[in-house]
Backbone as CSV, one residue per row, in Angstrom:
resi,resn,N_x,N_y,N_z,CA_x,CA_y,CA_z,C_x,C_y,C_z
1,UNK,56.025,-127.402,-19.505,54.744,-126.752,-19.639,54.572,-125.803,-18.459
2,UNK,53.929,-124.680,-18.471,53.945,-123.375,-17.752,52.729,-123.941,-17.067
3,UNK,52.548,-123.817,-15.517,51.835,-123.796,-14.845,50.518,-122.878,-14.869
4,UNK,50.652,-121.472,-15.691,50.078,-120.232,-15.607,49.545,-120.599,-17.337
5,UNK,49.689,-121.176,-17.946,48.928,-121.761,-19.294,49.187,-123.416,-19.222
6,UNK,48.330,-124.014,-18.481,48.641,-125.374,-18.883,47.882,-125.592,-20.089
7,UNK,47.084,-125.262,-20.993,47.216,-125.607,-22.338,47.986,-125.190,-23.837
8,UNK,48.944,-124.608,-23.068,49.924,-124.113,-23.944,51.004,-125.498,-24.366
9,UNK,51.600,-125.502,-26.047,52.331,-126.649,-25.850,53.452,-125.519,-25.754
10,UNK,54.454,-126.714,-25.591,55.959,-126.175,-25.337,57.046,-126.550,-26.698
11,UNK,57.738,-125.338,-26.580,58.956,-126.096,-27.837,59.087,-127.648,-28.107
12,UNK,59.385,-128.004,-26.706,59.370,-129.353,-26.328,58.680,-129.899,-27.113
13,UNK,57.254,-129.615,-27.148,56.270,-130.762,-27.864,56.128,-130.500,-29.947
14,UNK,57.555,-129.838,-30.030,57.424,-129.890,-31.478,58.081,-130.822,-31.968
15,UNK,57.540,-131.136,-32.879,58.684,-132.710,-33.717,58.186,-132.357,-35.161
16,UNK,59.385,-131.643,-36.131,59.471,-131.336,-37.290,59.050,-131.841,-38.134
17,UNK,59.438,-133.481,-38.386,59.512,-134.478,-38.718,57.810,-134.981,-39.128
18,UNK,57.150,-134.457,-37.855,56.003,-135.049,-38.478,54.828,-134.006,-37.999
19,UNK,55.404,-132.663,-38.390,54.691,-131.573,-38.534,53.719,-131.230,-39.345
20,UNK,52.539,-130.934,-39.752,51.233,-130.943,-40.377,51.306,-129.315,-41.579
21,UNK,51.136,-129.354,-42.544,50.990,-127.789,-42.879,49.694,-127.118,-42.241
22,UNK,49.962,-125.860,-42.289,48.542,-125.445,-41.468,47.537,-125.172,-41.879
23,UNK,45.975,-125.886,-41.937,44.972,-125.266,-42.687,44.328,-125.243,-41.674
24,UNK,43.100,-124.657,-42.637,41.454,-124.442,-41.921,40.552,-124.466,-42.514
25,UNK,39.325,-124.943,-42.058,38.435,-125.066,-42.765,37.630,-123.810,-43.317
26,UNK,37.178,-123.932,-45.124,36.196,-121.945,-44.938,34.780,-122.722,-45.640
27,UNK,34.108,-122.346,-45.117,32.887,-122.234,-45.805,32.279,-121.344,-46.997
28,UNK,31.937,-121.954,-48.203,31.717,-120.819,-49.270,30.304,-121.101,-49.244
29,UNK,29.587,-119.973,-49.355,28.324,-119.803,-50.345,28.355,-118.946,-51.650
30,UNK,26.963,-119.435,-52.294,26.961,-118.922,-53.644,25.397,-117.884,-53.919
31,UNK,25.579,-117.242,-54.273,24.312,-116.473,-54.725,24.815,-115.936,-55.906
32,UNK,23.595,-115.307,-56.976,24.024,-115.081,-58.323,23.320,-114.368,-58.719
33,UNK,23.515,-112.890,-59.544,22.139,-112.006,-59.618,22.416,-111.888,-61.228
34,UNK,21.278,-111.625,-61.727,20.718,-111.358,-63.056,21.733,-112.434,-64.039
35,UNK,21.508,-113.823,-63.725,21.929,-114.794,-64.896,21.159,-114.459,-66.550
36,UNK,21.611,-115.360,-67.248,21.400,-115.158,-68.529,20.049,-116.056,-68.735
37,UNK,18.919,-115.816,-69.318,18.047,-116.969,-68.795,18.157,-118.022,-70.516
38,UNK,18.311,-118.729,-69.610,18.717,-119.915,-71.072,17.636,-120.697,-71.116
39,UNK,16.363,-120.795,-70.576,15.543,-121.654,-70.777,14.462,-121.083,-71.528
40,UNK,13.695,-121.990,-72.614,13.016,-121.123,-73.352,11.205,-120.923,-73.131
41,UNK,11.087,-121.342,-72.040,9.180,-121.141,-72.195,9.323,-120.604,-70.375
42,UNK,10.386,-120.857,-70.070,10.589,-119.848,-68.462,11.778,-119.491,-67.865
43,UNK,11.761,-119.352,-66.527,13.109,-118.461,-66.280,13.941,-119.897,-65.985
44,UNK,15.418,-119.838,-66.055,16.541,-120.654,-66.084,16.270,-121.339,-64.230
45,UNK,16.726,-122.666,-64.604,16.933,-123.433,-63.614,18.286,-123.827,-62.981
46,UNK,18.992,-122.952,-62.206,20.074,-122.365,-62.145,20.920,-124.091,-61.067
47,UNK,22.353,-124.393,-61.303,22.746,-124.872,-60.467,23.997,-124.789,-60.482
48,UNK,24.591,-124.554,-59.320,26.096,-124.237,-59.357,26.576,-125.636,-59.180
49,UNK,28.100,-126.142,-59.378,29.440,-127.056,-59.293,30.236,-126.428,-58.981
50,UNK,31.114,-126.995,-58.239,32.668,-126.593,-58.005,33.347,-127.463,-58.176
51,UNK,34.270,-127.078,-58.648,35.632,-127.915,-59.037,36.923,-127.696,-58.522
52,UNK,37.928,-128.491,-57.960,38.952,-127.959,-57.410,39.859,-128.314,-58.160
53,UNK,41.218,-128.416,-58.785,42.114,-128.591,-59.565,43.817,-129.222,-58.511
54,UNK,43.803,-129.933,-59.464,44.680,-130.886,-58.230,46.216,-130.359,-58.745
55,UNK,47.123,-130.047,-57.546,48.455,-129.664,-57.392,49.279,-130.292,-58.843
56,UNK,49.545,-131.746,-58.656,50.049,-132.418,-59.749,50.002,-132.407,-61.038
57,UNK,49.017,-132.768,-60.995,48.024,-132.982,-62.844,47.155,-131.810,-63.234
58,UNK,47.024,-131.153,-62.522,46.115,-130.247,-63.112,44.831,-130.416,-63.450
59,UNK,44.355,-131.711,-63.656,43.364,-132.141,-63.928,42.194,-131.307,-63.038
60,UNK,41.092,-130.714,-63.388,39.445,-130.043,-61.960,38.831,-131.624,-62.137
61,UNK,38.573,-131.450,-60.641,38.027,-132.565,-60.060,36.703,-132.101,-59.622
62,UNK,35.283,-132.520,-59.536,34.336,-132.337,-58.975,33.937,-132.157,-57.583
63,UNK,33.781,-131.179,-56.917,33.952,-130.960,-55.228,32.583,-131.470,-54.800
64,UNK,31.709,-130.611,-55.439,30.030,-130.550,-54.910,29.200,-130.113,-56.170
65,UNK,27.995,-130.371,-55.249,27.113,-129.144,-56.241,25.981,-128.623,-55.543
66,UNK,25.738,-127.298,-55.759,24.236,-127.383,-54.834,23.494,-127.850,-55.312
67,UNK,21.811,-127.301,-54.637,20.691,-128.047,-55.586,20.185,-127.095,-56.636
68,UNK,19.398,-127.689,-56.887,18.699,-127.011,-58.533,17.625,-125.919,-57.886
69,UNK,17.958,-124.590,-58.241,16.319,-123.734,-57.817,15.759,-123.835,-59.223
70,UNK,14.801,-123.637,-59.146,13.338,-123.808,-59.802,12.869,-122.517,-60.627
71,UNK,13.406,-121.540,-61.886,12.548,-120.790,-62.323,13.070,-119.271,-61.831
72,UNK,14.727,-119.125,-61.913,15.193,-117.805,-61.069,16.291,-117.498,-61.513
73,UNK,16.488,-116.032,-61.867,17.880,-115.905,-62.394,18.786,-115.500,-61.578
74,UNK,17.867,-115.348,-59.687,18.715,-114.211,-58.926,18.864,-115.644,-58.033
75,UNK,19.498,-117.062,-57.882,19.612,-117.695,-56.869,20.456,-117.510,-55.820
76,UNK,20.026,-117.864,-54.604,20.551,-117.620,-53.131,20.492,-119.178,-52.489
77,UNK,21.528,-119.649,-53.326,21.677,-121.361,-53.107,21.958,-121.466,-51.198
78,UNK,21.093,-122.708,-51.296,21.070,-122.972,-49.704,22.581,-123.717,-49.369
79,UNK,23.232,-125.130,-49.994,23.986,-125.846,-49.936,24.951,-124.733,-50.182
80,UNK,25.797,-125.141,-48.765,27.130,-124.610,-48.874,28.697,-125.441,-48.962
81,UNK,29.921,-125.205,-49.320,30.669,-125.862,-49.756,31.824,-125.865,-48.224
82,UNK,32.062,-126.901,-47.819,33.143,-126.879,-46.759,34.100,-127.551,-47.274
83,UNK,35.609,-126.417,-47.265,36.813,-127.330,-47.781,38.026,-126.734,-47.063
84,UNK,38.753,-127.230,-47.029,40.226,-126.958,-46.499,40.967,-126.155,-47.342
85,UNK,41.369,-124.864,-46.083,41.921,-123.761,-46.829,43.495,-124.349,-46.421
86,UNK,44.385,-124.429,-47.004,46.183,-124.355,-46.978,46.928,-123.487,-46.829
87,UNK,47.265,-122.635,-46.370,48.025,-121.539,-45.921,48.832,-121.495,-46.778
88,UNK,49.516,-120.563,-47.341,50.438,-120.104,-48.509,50.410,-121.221,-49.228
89,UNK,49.531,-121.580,-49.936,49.271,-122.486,-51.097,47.985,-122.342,-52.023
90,UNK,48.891,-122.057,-53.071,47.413,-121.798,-53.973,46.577,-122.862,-54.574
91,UNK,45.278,-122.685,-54.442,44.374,-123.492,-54.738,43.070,-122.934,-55.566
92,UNK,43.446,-123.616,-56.771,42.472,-122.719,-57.957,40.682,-123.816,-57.260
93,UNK,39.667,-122.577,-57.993,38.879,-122.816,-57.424,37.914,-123.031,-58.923
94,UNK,37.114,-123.989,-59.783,36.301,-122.828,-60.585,34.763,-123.137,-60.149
95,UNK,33.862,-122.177,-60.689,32.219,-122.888,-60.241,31.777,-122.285,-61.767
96,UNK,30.665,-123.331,-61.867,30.092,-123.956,-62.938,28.834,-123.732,-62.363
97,UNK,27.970,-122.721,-63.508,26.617,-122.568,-63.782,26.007,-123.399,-64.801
């Protein structure tokens, strides 16, 4: 280890073997302008889902959901989604109105 970066690691401190792939965390938000209003005596009660779809099976799995706004087709959802991004790995995403 270099005296002039002591928080630097060194070759030294790599071990292949039980090396991590590299992610990071991203934060998504959702906002949505001029939905379709599907409710019939007022404006739509909008709520997003996300689903992530798993490597193997393929199967979408349920991530989150925000909350319900009240009477709006233009929502600016408060709840945001924190997930692990994978570096050269694709990861289908879908969201559900």
């Amino acid at each position: 280890m270099s005296a002039t970066f002591p928080n630097m690691a060194s070759i030294g401190d790599f071990d292949p073997l039980n090396a991590t792939i590299p992610a990071t965390k991203v934060e998504i938000t959702v906002s949505c302008r001029n939905l379709l209003d599907r409710d019939t005596f007022s404006k739509s009660d909008p709520i997003c889902v996300l689903y992530t779809q798993g490597v193997g099976n393929k199967e979408w799995r349920e991530f989150g959901r925000t909350e319900v706004i009240d009477n709006t087709l233009n929502p600016d959802f408060v709840r945001k989604f924190v997930l692990d991004y994978f570096f050269e790995e694709r990861q289908n995403l879908r969201l559900d109105l």
